[in-house]
N, C-alpha and C positions, 0 to 999 in steps of 0.2 A: 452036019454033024460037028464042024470047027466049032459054028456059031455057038452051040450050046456046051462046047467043050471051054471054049475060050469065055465064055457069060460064065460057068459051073469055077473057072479060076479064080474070074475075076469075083466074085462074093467068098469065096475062101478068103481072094486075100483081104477082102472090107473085115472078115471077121475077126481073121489073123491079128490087123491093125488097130481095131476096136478091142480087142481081148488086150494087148498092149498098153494100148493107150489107159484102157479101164484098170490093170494093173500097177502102174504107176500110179496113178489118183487115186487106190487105196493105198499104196505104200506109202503114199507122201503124209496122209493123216496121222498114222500111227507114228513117225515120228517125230512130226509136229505137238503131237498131244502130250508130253512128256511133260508131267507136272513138277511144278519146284516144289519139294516141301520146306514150310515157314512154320518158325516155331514162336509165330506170334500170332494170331486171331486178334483183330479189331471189331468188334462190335458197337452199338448204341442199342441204350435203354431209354424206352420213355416210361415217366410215369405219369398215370392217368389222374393219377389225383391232382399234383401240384402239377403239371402239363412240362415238367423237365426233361430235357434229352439230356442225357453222359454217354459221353463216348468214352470207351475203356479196353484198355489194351489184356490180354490175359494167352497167357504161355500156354504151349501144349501140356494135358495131364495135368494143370492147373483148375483147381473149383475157387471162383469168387462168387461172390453175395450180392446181388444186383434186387435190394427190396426181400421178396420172401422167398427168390429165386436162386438156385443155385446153378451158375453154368459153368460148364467142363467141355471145353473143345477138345477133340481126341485126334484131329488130322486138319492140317490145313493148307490149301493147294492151291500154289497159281501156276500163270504160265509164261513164257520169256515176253518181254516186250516187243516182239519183234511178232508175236503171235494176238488173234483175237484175243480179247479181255477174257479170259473166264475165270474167277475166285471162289473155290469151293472148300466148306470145313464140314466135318465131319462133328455134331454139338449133342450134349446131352442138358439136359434140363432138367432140375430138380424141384419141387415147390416142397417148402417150409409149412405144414397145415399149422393151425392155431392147437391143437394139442401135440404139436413139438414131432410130428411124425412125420420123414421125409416120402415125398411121391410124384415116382419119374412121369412128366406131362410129357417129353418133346426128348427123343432120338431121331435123330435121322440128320440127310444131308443141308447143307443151306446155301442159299448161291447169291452172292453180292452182286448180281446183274440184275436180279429179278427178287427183291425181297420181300414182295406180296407174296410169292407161290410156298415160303416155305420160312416166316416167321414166326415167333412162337409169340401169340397171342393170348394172354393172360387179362382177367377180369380187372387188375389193374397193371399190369406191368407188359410191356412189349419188348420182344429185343429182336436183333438183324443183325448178321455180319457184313462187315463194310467192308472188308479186307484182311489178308495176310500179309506179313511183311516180317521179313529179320533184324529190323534194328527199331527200338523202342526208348522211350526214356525213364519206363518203369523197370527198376531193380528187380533181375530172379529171384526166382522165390527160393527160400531158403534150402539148400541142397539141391539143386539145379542142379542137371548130368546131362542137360539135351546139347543140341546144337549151338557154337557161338553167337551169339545176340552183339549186334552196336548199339550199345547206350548212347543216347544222345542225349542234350539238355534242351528242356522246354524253355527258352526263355519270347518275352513276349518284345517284337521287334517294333510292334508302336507306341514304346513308353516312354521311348527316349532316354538320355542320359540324368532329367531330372525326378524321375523315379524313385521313389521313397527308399522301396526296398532292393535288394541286388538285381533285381530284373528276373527273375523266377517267377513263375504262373503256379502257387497248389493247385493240382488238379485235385478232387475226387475221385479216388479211389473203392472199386467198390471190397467189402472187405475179402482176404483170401482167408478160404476154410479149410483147403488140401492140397496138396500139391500129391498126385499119384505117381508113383514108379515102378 
């Protein structure tokens, strides 16, 4: 009778210990997942015609013009460095038809690990987020009220000093249509 008394403890306490141990290993996720919000979305567009990639930076609540597309990122999330990679925005997608009528192709999530699963592929235009980030070198858009942004400047570091112009790169810009609030 021990035997089976002392066997009937000893698996409580394995399960005791494994209820434990399993306890901790969900609590450690949930506040490792704690997403940063970024009030910048990095995206690229190709176009399928002239074979161009732009990379283009656009604000939260912000619509830019990317061809006959219009996109409005509405959330954009990473996570500390100190954690796996994971960069997720929240996009909306607009197309421009040829009699001037707009129509939503692409809501949903997008994920800059994996931007086959969830690009918005268009008969000529494609686009993907590459990332979020808080400091940019494009100017808010006019009545900005989000989070602080750091400007930075583009300048191009292999032109060296005898460089025509001040050492500034125009980017391409695609145009902005709205800024929502």
């Amino acid at each position: 009778m021990g035997f089976t008394m002392r066997k009937y403890l000893g698996r409580a306490a394995s399960c005791a210990l494994a209820a434990l141990i399993g306890g901790a290993a969900l609590a450690l996720p949930a506040q490792a997942q704690t997403p940063i919000k970024n009030p910048v979305a990095v995206f690229k567009g190709l176009d399928k015609i002239t074979g161009r990639i732009t990379t283009f930076d656009v604000y939260i609540d912000e619509t830019v013009q990317f061809g006959a597309l219009q996109v409005t990122p509405r959330v954009c999330n990473s996570r500390p460095r100190t954690e796996a990679s994971q960069t997720t925005a929240f996009i909306e997608v607009d197309e421009l038809t040829l009699d001037s009528k707009v129509r939503r192709i692409f809501s949903g999530w997008m994920f800059a690990s994996n931007p086959g699963v969830h690009a918005v592929e268009h008969s000529v235009y494609d686009i993907w987020l590459i990332n979020c980030k808080k400091t940019t070198s494009v100017p808010p858009p006019e009545g900005y009220a989000g989070p602080a942004v750091d400007l930075v400047s583009e300048e191009d570091d292999l032109a060296g000093k005898d460089f025509v112009s001040s050492g500034e790169i125009p980017v391409p810009r695609p145009k902005v249509v709205a800024t929502l609030r």
